[in-house]
N, C-alpha and C positions, 0 to 999 in steps of 0.2 A: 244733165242729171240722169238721162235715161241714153243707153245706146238705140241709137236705129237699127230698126232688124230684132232687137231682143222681145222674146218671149214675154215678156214684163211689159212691154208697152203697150198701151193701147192707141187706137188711131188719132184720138183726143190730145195724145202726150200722157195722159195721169200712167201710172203704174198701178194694175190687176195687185189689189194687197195678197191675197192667196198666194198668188206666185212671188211676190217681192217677199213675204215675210216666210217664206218657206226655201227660199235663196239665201236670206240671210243678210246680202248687203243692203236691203233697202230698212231705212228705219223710219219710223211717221215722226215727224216731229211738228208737236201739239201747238205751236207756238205759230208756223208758218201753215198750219194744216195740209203738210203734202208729204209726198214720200220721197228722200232723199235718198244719192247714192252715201252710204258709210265709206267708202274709199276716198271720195272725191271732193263730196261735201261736206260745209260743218257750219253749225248753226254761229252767228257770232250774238253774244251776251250783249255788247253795248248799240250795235244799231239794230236789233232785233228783229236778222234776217238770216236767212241761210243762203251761203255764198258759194260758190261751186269754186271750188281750187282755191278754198280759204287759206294764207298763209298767215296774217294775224293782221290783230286792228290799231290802226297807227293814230296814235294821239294826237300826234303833232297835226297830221292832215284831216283827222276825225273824219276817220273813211276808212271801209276794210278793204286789204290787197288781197286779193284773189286772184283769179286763173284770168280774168280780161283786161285791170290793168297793172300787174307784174311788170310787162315790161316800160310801161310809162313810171311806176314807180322807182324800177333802176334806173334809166337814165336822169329822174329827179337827185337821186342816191347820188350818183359820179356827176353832178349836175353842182353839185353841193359841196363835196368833196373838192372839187377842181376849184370854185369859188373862193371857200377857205384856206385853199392852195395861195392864190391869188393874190387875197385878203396877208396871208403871211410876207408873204415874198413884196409886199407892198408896206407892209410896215417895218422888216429887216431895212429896207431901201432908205423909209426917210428916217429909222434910228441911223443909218451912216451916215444922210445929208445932214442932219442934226449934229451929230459928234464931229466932223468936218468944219462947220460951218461955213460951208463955200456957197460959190455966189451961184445961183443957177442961169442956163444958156437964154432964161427971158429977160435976166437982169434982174431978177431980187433977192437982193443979198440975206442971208439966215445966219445970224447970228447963232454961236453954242449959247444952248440952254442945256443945263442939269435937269431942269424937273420934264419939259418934253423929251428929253433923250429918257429917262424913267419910265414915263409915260409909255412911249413908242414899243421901250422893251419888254414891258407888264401886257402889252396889248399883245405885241407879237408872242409870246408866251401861250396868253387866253387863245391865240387861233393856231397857235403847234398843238396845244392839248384838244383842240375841237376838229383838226386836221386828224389827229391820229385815231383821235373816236370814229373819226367817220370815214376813213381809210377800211380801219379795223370792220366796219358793220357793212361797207361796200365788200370787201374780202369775205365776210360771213355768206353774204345772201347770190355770192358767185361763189361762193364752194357748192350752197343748196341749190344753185341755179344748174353748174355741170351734173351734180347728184343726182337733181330729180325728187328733191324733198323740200319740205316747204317748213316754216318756223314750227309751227307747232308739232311736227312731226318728230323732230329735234330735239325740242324742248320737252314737250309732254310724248313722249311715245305709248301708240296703241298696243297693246299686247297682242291682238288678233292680228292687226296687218301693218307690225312694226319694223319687216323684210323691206314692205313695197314700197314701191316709189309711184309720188303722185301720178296719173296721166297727165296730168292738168303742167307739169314741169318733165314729161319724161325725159329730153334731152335738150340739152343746147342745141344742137346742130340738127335736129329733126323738126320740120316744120307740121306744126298741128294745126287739125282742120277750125276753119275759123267759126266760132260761137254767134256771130253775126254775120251776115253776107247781107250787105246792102245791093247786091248785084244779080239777087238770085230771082230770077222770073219765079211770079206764081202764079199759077193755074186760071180760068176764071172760075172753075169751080171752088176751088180753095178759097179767092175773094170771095164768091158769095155766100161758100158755108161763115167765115168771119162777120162777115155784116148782117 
């Protein structure tokens, strides 16, 4: 939320209001009682938190995607997508061993039926139209991913900083510094200001 090194921080981590609200990007918001960056962060309405590199709040997983798991999120995305790939190319297969009626290489023979060969092509349908949904929203969130913008930047644009692009997504290919380092020696001073 705060760079190291800026004038705004204090030793604590909080941000000096003086200096954030005379900066301009920092905004307090009343709900989480802290100071946020305006670029970076955004408060989400249904888990009522403020999320650093908010991109929006997924129903399905009733969880917000932000800036730490993005990329766990897309590989769910193309995770999902390959599946109902899958899932299609698995029901073209037995609507053909169905309409054939041949025997298969374990020896059980399938008779033609009319209403599972129906069946098989109603189903295969429902996951072409769930294959291209989710083609299409994989494709969305890798335009926004090489971009550097995040849903709601897209969707709702800010009028003050509707140019930038998040830090939190600046580049596919540029690796940003990690928000957690479980590997980072701390001080004993630091331990024993925490405890």
């Amino acid at each position: 939320m705060y760079r190291a090194g800026s004038s705004a921080a204090l030793p604590d981590g909080d941000i000096d209001p003086e200096q954030a609200h005379s900066r301009g990007t920092f905004r307090y918001c009343g709900t989480c009682q802290m100071y946020r960056d305006v670029t970076t962060t955004s408060h989400c309405r249904v888990c009522d938190n403020c999320v650093l590199g908010f991109d929006h709040h997924c129903v399905f997983l009733n969880n917000c995607i932000g800036g730490r798991n993005y990329p766990f999120f897309m590989v769910f995305v193309a995770s999902v997508t390959a599946f109902a790939a899958v899932v299609m190319v698995q029901f073209i297969l037995w609507t053909s061993i169905i309409d054939e009626g041949s025997s298969l290489q374990i020896g059980i023979e399938i008779k033609p039926n009319p209403a599972l060969a129906i069946l098989a092509r109603v189903l295969a349908l429902l996951c072409l139209i769930c294959l291209i949904t989710l083609a299409l929203f994989l494709g969305f969130h890798l335009c926004l991913l090489v971009t550097g913008k995040t849903t709601k930047q897209v969707l709702r644009p800010n009028k003050r900083f509707s140019s930038r692009s998040s830090p939190c997504f600046s580049s596919l290919f540029t690796r940003q510094p990690a928000l957690f380092n479980p590997r980072l020696r701390v001080s004993r001073e630091a331990t024993a200001q925490v405890v």
